[in-house]
N, C-alpha and C positions, 0 to 999 in steps of 0.2 A: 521786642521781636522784630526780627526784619521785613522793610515792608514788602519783599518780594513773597515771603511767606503771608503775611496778612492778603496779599493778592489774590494768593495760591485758594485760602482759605474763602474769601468772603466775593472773592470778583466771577459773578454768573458765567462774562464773557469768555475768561481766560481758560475755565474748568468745561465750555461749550467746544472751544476751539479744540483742546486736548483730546475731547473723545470726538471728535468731527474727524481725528485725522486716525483712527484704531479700524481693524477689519469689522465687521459684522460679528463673524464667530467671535474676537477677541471681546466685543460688546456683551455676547450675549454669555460668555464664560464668567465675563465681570460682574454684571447681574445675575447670574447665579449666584455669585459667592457674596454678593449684596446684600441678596433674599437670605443667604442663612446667617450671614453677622446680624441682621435685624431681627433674626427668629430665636436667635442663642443670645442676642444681646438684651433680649425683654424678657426671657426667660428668666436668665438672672438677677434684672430686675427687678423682677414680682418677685423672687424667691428672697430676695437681700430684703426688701421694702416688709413680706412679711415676719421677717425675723427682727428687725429693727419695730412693727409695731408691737411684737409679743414682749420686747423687752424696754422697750419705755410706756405700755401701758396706752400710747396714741393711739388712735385710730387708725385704721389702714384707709379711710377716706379723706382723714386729714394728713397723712404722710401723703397721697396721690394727688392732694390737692395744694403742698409745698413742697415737698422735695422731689419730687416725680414730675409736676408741671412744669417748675423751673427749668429742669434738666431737659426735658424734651421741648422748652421754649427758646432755648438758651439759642441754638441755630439760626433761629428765625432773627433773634435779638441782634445776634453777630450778624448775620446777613444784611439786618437792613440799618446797620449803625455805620458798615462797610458799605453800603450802596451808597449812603448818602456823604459819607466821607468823601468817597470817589467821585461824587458828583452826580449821581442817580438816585437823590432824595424820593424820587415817586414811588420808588419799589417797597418804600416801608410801610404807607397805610394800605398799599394795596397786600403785602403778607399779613399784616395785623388783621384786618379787616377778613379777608378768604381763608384765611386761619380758623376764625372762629363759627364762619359758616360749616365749613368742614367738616371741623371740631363735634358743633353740636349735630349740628343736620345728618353727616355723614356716618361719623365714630359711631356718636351715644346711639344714632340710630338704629344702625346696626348691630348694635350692645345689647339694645332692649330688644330686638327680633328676637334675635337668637340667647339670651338668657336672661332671670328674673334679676333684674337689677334692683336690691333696697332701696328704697327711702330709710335713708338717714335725716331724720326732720329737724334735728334738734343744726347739725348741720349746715344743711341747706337752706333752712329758712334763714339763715343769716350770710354763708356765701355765696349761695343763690340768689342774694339780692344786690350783692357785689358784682357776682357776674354780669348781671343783665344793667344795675346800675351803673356801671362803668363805661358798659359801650354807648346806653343813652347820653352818659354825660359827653361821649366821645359826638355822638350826633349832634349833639344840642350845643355843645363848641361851635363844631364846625356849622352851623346853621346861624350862627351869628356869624361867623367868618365869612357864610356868603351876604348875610343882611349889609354886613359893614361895608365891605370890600367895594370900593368905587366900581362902575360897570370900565372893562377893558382891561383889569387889573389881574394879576392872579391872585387868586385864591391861597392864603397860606395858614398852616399850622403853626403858629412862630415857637420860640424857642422858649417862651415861658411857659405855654402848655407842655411842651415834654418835661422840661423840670416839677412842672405842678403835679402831673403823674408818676415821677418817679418819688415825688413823696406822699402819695399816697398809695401807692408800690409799697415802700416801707411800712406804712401804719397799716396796710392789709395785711402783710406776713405777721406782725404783733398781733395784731387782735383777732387772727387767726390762731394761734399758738394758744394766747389767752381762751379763746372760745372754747379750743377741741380740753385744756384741762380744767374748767368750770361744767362741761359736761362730763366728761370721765368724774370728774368728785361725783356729780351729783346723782351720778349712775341713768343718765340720758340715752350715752352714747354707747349702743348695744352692739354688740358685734360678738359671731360664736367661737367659741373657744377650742375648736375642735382643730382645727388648721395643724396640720402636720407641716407643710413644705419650710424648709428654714428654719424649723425651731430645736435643730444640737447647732443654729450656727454660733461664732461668737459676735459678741457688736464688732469688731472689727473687720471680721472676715464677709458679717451682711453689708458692712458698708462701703469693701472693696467691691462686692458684687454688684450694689447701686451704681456706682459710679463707675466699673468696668464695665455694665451692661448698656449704663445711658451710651458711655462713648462708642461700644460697638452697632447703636443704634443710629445714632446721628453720622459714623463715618459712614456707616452704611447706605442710608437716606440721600445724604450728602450725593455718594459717587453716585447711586440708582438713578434718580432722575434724571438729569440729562445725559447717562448712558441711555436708558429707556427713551427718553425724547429725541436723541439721535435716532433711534431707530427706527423710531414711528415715522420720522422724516423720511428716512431709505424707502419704506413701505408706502408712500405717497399719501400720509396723515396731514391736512393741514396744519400751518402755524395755528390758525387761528385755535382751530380743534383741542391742540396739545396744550396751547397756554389757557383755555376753559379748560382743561380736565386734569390732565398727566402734572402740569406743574403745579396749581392750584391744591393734588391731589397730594401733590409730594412734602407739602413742608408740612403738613398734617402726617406724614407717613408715621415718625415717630410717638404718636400719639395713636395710629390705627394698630402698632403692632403690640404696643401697651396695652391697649385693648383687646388685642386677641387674647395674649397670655393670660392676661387677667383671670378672662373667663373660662382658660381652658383648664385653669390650674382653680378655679374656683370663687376668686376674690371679685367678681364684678364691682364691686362698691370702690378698689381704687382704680375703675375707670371713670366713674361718677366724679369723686373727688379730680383726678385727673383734669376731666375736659371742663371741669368748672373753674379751677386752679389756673389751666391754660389757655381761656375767653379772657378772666380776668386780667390773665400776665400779656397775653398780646396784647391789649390795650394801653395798659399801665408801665409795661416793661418795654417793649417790642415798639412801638409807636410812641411811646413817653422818651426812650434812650433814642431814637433816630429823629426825633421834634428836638431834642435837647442839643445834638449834634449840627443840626444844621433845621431850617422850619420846611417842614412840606407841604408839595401842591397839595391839593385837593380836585381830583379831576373832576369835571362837571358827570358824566356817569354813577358817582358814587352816590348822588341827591336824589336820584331819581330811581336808580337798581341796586347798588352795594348795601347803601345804608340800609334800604327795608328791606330786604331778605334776611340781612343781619339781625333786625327786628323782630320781624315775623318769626325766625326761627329761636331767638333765644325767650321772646315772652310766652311762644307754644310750649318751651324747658318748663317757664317758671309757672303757668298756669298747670302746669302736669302735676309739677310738685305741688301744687295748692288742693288738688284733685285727689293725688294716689293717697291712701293714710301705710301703706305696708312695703308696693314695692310699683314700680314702671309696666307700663302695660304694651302688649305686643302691639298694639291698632296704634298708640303713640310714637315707637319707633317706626315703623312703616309710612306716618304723618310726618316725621321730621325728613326721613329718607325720599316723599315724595317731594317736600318744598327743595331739597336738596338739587333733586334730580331736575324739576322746571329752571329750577334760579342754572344748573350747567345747561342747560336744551336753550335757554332764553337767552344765555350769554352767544352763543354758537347761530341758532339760527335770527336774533337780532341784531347779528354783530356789534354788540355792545363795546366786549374786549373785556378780558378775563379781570379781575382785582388784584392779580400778584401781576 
């Protein structure tokens, strides 16, 4: 691919200047048409994804926690393997990392408000333990990385731990795979059978729909942000304001709108699967490919405010799941939606400086 194209795709800067120099209306016509490739692009994806679980028998929380995570990870992954090619290795723990805030705190939270999300246990007690283990090991890296690190030096993720992550990247998609048909034999993995949407499709045609719909989501995503962050500029929004919330907000997008459709078509469980799929993969995938590319800082803010919110909110996940026996309870989302809200209020009014 040429690299003025790879520029086009992956360089913040180049794609901020382009819509810096568009009218206002022309902004706000573009974000229109954002918001609906995002709403027809996930639409289709929930409809492909359940057509594809009806006919290989998977669970629709294990296809949302591999084929669906990836796909809505996949930008983040580009984004900051291209940051760091370029020479702004920073930007990749700070997506990996505010991704997963997001992810759980924001998405799930708002998943479990507003509808009953299962517990799938036989699931989540094993990639729920992935999830949350991955990021700890991500912490507990980097906290020998500060132990080691001479004082005056920088901080770095060197390039063995991205590789070390991306092979266990690999052995989490296997023993993922493994897991969801060792439950289906053993008749664990319950899920009801009554699901209409998707099922005269063919596998072929649900899996043009997957993959039609991830891309109209990410192109979407992609242009929305910083068209919307131009704007919020015109309106005299801080920088600071936009990069805690709008940006932070954005590379989660494709994963909020997954979330909607989910539930509005019925399937909550593959946003479950989903935001546990894509904690894991930004870690492993997202921070493991841009560590491998080039090694990243580690800024001193992420010791003290990234890392524990990131904490905080994903062991509140796994203690939930230790708690629910049937499904997510409404006082739980509204608990992850509160840490959610202080860790953006705390970034802004301590001027900390956002993680992406």
């Amino acid at each position: 691919m040429d690299n003025s194209v790879l520029r086009w795709i992956g360089d913040e800067t180049l794609l901020q200047q382009f819509v810096a120099e568009l009218s206002t209306f022309t902004l706000l016509i573009i974000i229109a048409v954002c918001i609906a490739l995002l709403s027809k692009g996930a639409d289709w994806m929930i409809d492909g994804v359940v057509a594809i679980a009806e006919r290989t028998g998977l669970p629709k929380i294990v296809i949302g926690a591999t084929v669906v995570s990836l796909g809505t990870t996949l930008p983040e992954a580009f984004v900051s393997v291209m940051a760091a090619y370029m020479g702004n290795p920073g930007l990749a723990l700070g997506n990996g990392v505010g991704s997963i805030i997001a992810d759980t705190g924001l998405i799930f939270g708002l998943t479990a408000v507003l509808a009953a999300v299962p517990v799938n246990r036989f699931i989540l007690n094993r990639t729920g333990w992935v999830q949350v283990g991955s990021a700890t090991l991500l912490v507990v890296i980097s906290l020998g990385v500060l132990v080691m690190t001479p004082e005056g030096e920088e901080r770095l993720l060197q390039r063995w731990v991205g590789f070390f992550f991306l092979g266990l990247l690999a052995a989490y998609m296997y023993i993922t795979y493994v897991w969801a048909k060792q439950g289906a034999a053993a008749g664990e993995v319950v899920e009801d059978d009554d699901d209409e949407d998707g099922s005269d499709l063919s596998n072929a045609k649900a899996w043009v729909m997957v993959i039609g719909g991830l891309s109209l989501v990410i192109l979407g995503a992609r242009i929305l942000v910083p068209s919307a962050a131009e704007i919020a500029l015109r309106f005299g929004v801080p920088e600071d304001v936009i990069a805690a919330t709008l940006v932070a907000f954005g590379t989660s997008l494709p994963e909020l709108m997954t979330a909607i459709a989910a539930v509005r078509k019925g399937h909550p469980e593959i946003t479950v699967g989903n935001i546990v799929g894509a904690d894991v993969l930004n870690v492993l995938f997202v921070i493991g490919a841009a560590a491998a590319a080039v090694p990243l800082a580690i800024p001193d803010n992420f010791f003290y405010f990234h890392f524990p919110a990131m904490l905080i909110i994903l062991f509140s996940f796994r203690i939930f799941i230790f708690m629910n026996k049937t499904r997510f309870y409404r006082w739980q989302g509204i608990w992850l939606l509160t840490v959610y809200g202080v860790y953006v209020f705390l970034q802004y009014a301590l001027n900390i400086g956002a993680a992406h």
